[in-house]
Structure formats: structure tokens, C-alpha cells
N, C-alpha and C positions, 0 to 999 in steps of 0.2 A: 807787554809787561806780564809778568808773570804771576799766574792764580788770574787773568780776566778773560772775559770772556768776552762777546759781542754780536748783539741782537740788531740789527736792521729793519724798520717797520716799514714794508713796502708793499701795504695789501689797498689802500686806497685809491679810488675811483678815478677822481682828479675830473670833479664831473664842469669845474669851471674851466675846461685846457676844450670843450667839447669834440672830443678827438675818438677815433674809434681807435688808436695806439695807450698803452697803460703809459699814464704818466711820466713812470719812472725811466722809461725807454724814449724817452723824447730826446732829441743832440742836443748837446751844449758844449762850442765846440769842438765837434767832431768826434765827441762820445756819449754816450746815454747820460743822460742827468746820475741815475743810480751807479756805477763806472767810478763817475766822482768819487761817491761816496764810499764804495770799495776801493777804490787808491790809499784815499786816506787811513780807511781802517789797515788795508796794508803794510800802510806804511808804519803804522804805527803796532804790528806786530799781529794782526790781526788774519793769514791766510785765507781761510774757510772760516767766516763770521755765519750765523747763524740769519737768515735774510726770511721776514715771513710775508708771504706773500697772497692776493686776494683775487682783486680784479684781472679778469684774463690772466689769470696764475699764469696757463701753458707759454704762455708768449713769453713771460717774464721768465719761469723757470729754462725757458732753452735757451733765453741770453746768460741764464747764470751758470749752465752747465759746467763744472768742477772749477766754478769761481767760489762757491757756496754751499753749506747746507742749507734747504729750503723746506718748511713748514708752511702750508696754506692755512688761510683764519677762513675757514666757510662761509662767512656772515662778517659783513662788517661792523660785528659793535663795539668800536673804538680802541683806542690805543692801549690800554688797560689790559682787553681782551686779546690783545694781539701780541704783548707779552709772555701773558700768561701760556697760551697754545706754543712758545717754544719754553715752554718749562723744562722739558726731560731735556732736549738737546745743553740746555743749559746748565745742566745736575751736574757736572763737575769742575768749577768756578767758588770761587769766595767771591767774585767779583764781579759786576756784571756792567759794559757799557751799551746805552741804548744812542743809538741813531738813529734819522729818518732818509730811508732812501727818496725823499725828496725837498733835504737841505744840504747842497752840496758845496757848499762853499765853506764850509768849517774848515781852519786850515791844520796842516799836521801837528802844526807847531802847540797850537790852541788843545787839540785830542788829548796830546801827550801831558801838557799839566793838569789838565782839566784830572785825568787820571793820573799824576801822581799826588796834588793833593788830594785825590779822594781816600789816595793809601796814608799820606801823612797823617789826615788830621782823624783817620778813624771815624769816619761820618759814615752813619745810613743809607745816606745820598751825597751827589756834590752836582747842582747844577751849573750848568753853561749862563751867565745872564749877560748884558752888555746895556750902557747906556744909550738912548733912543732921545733923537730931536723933539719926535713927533712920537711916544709910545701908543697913540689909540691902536687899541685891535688890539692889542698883547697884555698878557698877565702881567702883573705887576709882581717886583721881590720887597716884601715888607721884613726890614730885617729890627732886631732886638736893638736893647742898648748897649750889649755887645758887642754887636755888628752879622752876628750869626743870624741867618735864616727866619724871622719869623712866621711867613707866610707867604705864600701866594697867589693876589689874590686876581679874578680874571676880570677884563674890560667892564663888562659889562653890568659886573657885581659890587663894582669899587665904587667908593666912596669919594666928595672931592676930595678931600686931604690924599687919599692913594691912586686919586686921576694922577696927580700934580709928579707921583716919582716918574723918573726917569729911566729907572733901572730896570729891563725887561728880560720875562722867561725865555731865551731861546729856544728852550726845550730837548735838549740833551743834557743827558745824565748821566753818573756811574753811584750805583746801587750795590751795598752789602746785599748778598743772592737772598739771603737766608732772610733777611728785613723784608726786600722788594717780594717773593711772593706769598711774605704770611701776609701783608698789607695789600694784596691784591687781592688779594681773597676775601675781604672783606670791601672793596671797592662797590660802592651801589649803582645801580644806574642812573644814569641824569632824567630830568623830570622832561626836559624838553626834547632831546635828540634820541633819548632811549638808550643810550651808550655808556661804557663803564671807560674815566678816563685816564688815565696816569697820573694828570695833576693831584689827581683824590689822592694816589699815594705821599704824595706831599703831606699833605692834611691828616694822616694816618699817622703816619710817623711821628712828624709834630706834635699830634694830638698822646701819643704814646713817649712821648718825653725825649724821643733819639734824636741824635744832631744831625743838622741838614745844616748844610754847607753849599757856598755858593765861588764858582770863579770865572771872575770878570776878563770877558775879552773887550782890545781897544776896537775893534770893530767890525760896526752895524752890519756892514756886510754878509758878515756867518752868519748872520740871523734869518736872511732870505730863504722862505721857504716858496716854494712849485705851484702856488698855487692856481696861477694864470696863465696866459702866453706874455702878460704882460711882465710878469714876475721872471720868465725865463728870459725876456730880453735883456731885464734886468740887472738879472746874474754873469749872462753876456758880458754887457758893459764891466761888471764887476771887473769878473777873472781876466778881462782885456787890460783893464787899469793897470790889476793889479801885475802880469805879465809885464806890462809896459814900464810901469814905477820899477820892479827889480832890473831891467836891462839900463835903465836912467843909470840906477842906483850903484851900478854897475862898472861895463865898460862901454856901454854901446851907446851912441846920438841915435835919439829918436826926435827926428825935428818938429815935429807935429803931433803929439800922442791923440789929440781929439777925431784927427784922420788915420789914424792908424792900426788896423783891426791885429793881434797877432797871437796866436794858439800858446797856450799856457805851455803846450808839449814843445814847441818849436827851439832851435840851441840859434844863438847866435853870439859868433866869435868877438875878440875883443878890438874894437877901434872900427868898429864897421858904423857907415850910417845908412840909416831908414831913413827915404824921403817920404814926403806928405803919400797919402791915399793909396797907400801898400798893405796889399790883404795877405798874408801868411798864414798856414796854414799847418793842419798837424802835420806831425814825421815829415819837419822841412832843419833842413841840416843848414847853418852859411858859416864860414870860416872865417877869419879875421879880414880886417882890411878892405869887407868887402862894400860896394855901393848898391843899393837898391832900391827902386824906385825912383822916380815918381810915378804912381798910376801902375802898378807891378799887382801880377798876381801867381804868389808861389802856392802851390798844390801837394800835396802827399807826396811821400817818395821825391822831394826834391833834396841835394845836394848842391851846395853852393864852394867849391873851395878856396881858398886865401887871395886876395885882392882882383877876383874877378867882380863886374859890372853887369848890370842887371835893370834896363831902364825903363822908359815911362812904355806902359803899354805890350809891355810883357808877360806871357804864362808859359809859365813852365807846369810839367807833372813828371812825376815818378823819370824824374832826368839827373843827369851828375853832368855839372858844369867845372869845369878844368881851374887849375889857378891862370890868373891873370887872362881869362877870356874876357869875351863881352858880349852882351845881345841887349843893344842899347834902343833898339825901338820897335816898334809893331810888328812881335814876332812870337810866334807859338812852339814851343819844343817838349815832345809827348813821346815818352820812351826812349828818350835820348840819350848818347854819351858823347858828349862835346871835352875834349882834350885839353889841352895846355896852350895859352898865348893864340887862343883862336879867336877870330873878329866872325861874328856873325850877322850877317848887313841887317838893314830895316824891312821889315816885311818878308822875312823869310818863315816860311812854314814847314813844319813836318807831317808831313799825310802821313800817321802813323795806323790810321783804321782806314779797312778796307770794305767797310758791314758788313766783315765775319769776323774778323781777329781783328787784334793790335801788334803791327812791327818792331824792331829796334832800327832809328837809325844811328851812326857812328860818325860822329865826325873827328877826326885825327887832329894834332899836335898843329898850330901855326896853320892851319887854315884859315882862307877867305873865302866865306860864303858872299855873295855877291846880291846886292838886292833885289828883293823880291823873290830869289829862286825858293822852289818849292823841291824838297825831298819826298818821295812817295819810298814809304817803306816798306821792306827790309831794304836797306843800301846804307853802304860804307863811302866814304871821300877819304882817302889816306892823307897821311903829316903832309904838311905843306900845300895841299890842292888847293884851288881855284874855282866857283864858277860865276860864268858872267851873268850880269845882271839879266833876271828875268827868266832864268833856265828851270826847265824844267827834267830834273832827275831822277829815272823812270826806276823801281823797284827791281832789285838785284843787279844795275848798271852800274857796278862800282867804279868809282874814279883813282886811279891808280894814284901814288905819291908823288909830290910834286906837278901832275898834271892840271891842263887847264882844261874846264869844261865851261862849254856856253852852248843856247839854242832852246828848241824846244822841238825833239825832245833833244832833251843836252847830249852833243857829241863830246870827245879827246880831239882837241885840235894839237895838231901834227907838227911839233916843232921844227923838225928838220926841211919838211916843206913849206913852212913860210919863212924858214932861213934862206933855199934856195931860193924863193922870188924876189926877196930885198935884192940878190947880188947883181 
């Protein structure tokens, strides 16, 4: 949106995760918790956000290298102060949006009005708040007869009457520039923690007559903040839910969603089902039509195309599965390309590591792998092959088209001579 700008506060300890990693670099999955939060800010127009950063800066700064500009806070005293230190980066904005790179669940959708009413209604501030079951732990929004903004007031300072609201600070904002740092600068520090905190600028502005404005999301979710391991399981389950409700919502059967883990990043085509205790994962591709699982675990790099089969007790990685194949039971396929209308039997494995590299192997168009055989790769089986059950297919012993291979280690059995010995 244009005139804003966007600050990231990602300088804190995260001393309850007790991890020697900065919080914000934790996975959630299969990307850093802070990732998150730069998606969203991307998405919502935000390239190179301004991201300030503290503990173990170096770690944090070489994940964000030309994700971000980054300002370090030397001293952690509080969120106030941690604005303030990207001041200049921030000098050429009317508009300023604050995130926490360790609430990652805010969704796009939620960013983008949150900032545009900050532009309609011409407010000083506009925060993020959302109704709460259970709000203990969180500031409360005490608003006018109005309905605007009157205050916010926090857990531990409230009164019963403003235990009792429901409505809680999420803690994002967008800030007139020019408002947020004359009101910073007069921010005091707390008596008890020693820190200078954002919320004061609430109470500044307030106190100085400007409108504060608040907009309500439907959910409690976005409000999750990082601040346990217990809290990232948490958000886990969230963004699993929430992955699972849009494919519902959708075109895809998900016949189980409580067993069913799947990456927010994952595509899955229209009329496909997911059976119970199928774990998906990011940069996993499946194409219409297709079956998967029960007991299935798709990996990175997988590709699944249009009404192939995928069953209990499967992993695949970084493989591309043909239309209308199958590898319906206790079988591994790692660096694969499996072709068109191939059956690939139960217990077939691809030795694709040798404990030095990783191979590719190829299996062609209308093959039958045969059970149990084991692929050691690099090796090819051309359109149409064969092998029998149990064989073992030694690394660069390609199986030509249409041949049959069985044994261990797996030979070309010789059609023409076991036609002579029927006669």
C-alpha cells in the first residue's frame, strides 16, 4: 500500500523456548517462524520490511540476507525501544506498520484491512484486537461510548469491570509516522521490567486527544504469540487446521482432518482424497483425482500427477509420480521419476544414497516393479519392464524396454530362449 512502510520486531531472547537458536528461526512447518511473518508482510506489498533485530543478531541477520533491511537494538529494553532504533530506515513513510517476528499467524487478508482502515479513518494508530474466551494474560481494549478506542488497559493493572471484557490487544499496529515517534520519545520506562513499551504509546496519544482506532479480527488464532514450545505446537495445529478447512472448503475430501498433518505450502488438486494419518509436507505438488494415504508420508520436492495412488505406508521425497501410477504399500521412492500407468509393487525401495551422494532412479511408462525389489541407484527400467519379485537392481544395470528382469542381483531373462525350450 502505498506511503507505508514496515517494521518487524525480532530482537528478543525467547528465554522461555530455552534453546541456544533465536526464537524467530525456530520451523513452523518447514519454515522459520519469522519467514511467516515476512510472507505476509510480502504479500501485502511489503519487499524489504525493515526487521530489528537483538539476540544472536548474526544468526538472524544471515537468514534475512536481501529478505530485509536489518537494524540491531544492542540492549533489549522493550518494544518502544526497538522501534525507535529503526527510526531513519523508517524517515520516508506517512505510515508505519508494526509486526512481531514472533506472531506469525496473522493472516494476509487480516494485514491488508487492518491497513486500510488505518488510511480511511485517519487515526494515529489502528490496532489488531480480537475477541478471547479466556482473555487473562492480555491487555484489554476499553473503548468509548463511541466505540473508538479508549484505552488499553494491561492484565495485570485491570480492574474487575475490565477483567470481564473480552476484547484483546493482539499487538499490531499501523502508526501515523510522525505521531508514533514524537510519542515515543516520551515513552518512560516501566517501574518493574525497566523497559520502554509501545503500549505507553497508546496512552500518549490518547492522552494527547488523537484517534486510536481499532480492527477486529474473527480469529483468536492471529493472536498467538512464540512464546513457548508449547505455543509453537500450537500455532502448528493452527496453520494445519487452517490448511485443512480451505482444501474442505474447497474441492478436496479430507477424511480425517484430526489425523491429518498438511503444509500450508502444499497444492492439492481438485477431487483428490486424503486418507486418515497422511503427513504432507512443504513443496509437495498432487494433481486431481488423486488417492493418498492411509499412513503416507509425502516429503519436499514431491510431485504427485492426475489420478495416481499413493498408499498406506509410503514415503516418497523430491520424486515425480506419473498420472495413473500407483505405490500402494510399504515402499520408499527418493529421487525418483516414475512415469505414466506404472504399478509399483509393495515393498519396493529405492537405494538412492550411497554415503557419499544421492542418485536418480527412472522408472519408465507402464512398468511393473515387482515386490519387494530394491533399485540401487543411478539406474533406469524402460517403458514397459518388469522385475520379479525380490530382485535386486544393481546401479547403472539398466533394464532395457519392455524386458523382464528378476534375481539377485537382477538378470534380462532371455526371451527367445525360454521360447526355445517350451517347443
Amino acid at each position: 500500500m502505498s506511503g507505508f512502510g514496515c517494521v518487524i520486531l525480532a530482537a528478543g531472547k525467547g528465554t522461555r523456548f530455552y534453546s541456544d537458536i533465536p526464537k524467530v528461526l525456530h520451523d513452523l512447518h518447514g519454515k522459520p517462524i519469522l519467514q511467516h511473518v515476512l510472507d505476509t508482510a510480502s504479500a501485502c506489498g511489503f519487499e524489504k520490511p525493515v526487521v530489528v533485530i537483538g539476540h544472536k543478531a548474526g544468526e538472524t541477520e544471515r537468514f534475512l540476507k536481501g529478505k530485509a533491511r536489518t537494524v540491531v537494538q544492542e540492549k533489549q529494553l522493550g518494544t518502544a525501544d526497538a522501534v525507535k532504533v529503526a527510526k531513519k530506515e523508517l524517515s520516508g513513510f506517512d505510515d508505519i506498520a508494526v509486526l512481531y517476528g514472533d506472531v506469525p499467524l496473522v493472516k494476509i487478508g487480516t494485514l491488508r484491512f487492518l491497513m486500510k482502515q488505518h488510511k480511511a479513518s485517519a487515526s494515529s494508530c489502528t490496532v489488531l484486537t480480537v475477541d478471547m474466551d479466556d482473555p487473562s494474560g492480555y491487555g484489554r481494549i476499553i473503548r468509548g461510548i463511541s466505540g473508538g478506542v479508549k484505552a488499553i488497559v494491561e492484565d495485570k493493572e485491570a480492574v474487575a469491570d475490565e477483567k470481564r471484557v473480552r476484547e484483546i490487544n493482539v499487538g499490531l499496529y499501523c502508526f501515523d509516522r510522525k505521531d508514533l515517534f514524537e510519542a515515543i520519545s516520551r515513552v518512560q520506562k516501566s517501574k518493574v521490567k525497566k523497559e520502554f513499551y509501545l503500549t505507553d504509546v497508546i496512552e500518549i496519544l490518547l492522552e494527547d486527544g488523537r484517534k486510536v482506532s481499532a480492527f477486529k479480527t474473527d480469529d483468536p488464532g492471529e493472536s498467538i504469540g512464540m512464546n513457548s514450545r508449547a505455543d509453537l505446537a500450537k500455532a502448528y495445529s493452527v496453520l494445519g487446521r487452517r490448511k485443512v478447512a480451505e482444501l474442505i472448503k474447497g474441492s478436496v475430501t479430507v477424511l480425517d482432518p484430526a489425523t491429518t498433518f498438511i503444509s500450508p505450502d502444499a497444492k492439492i488438486g481438485k477431487d483428490t482424497v486424503i486418507y486418515p494419518f497422511t503427513f504432507i509436507e512443504k513443496d509437495v505438488v498432487i494433481g486431481k483425482r488423486c488417492a493418498i494415504g492411509p499412513f503416507c508420508r509425502l516429503r519436499p520436492g514431491t510431485t504427485i500427477d492426475d489420478d495416481a495412488e499413493i498408499g498406506n505406508f509410503v514415503e516418497i521425497v523430491r520424486s515425480k509420480i506419473g498420472s495413473k501410477s500407483k505405490a500402494k504399500h510399504l515402499t520408499y521412492l527418493g529421487d525418483t521419476v516414475v512415469g505414466k500407468g506404472a504399478n509399483v509393487g509393495c515393498g519396493t525401495i529405492t537405494a538412492n544414497y550411497d554415503g557419499k551422494k544421492k542418485s536418480r532412479t527412472v522408472i519408465g511408462d507402464k512398468v511393473f516393479v515387482g515386490s519387494g525389489t530394491i533399485l540401487v541407484a543411478p539406474v533406469k527400467v524402460g517403458n514397459g519392464a518388469v522385475t520379479g519379485a525380490g530382485s535386486v537392481v544393481l546401479k547403472n544395470n539398466n533394464i532395457p524396454a519392455k524386458a523382464v528382469a528378476v534375481g539377485v542381483p537382477a538378470r534380462i531373462l532371455d526371451k527367445s530362449k525360454k521360447a526355445k525350450g517350451k517347443r
